[in-house]
C-alpha positions as CSV (number, residue, x, y, z in Angstrom):
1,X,0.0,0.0,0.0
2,X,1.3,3.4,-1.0
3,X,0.8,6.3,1.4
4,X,-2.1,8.3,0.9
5,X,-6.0,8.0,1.7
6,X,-7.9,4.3,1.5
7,X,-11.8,3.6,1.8
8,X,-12.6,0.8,3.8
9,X,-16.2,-0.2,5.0
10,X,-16.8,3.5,4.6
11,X,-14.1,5.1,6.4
12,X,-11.9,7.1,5.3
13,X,-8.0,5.9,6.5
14,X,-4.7,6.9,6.1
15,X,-1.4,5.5,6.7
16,X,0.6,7.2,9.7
17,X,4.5,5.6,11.0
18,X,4.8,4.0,13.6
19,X,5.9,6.4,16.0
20,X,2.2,8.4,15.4
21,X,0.4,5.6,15.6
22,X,2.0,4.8,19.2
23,X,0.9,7.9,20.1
24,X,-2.8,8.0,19.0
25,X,-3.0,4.1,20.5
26,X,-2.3,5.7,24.0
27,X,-4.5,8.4,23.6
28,X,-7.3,6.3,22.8
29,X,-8.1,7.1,19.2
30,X,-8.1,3.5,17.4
31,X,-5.6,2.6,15.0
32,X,-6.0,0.1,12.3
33,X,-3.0,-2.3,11.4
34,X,-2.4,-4.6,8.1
35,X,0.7,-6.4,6.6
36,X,2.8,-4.1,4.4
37,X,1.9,-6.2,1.2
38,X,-1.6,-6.5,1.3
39,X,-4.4,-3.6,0.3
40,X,-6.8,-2.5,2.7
41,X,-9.9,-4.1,0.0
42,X,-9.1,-7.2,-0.6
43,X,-10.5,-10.7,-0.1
44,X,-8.4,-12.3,1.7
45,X,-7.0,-9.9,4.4
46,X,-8.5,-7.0,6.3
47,X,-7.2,-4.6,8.6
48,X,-7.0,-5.2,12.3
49,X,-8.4,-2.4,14.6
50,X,-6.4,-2.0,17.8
51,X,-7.5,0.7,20.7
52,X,-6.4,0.6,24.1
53,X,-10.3,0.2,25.8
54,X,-9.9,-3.7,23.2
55,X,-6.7,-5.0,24.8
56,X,-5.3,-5.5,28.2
57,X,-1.6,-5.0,26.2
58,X,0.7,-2.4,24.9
59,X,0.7,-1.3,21.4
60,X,4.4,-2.9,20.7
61,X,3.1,-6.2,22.1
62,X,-0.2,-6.3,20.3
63,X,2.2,-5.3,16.8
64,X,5.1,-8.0,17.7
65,X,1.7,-10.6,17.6
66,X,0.6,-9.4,14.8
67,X,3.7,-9.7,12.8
68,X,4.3,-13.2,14.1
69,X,1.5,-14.3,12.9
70,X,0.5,-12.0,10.0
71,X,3.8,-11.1,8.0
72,X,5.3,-13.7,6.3
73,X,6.9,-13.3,2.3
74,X,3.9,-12.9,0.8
75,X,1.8,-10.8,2.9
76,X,4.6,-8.5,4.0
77,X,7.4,-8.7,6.5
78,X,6.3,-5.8,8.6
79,X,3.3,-3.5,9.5
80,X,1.3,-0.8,8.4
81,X,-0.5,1.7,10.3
82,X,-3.8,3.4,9.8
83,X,-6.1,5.8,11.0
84,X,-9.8,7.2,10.3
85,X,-9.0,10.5,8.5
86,X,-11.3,13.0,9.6
């Protein structure tokens, strides 16, 4: 996925670093994750929303799971980070 703005289920997201999205995950505001490979429409992956109030972990442990078990060769070896743009 290139930066810029994605539809998905009606909202409007776009891709932030990592850093930001740390930051927006502690202030509440949810933050949507997805292999570095894969589009945010497509049928066989969708993006993972992640908020603080959802998970009794911190954002780099809830990413480090994700990548374990998410990024791989085909799907992408690391992690990209979304948010709703308003």
């Amino acid at each position: 996925m290139r930066r810029g703005n994605e539809v998905y289920n009606g909202l409007e997201l776009k891709q932030v670093n990592k850093t930001l999205a740390r930051k927006l995950f502690s202030e509440g505001v949810t933050v949507y994750i997805l292999p570095s490979n894969m589009r945010v429409n497509n049928a066989w992956t969708r993006p993972l929303d992640i908020n603080k109030e959802m998970y009794d972990m911190s954002f780099d442990k809830i990413v480090n799971s994700f990548e374990y078990y998410n990024c791989n060769n085909k799907t992408g070896l690391y992690t990209h980070f979304l948010i709703e743009n308003k």
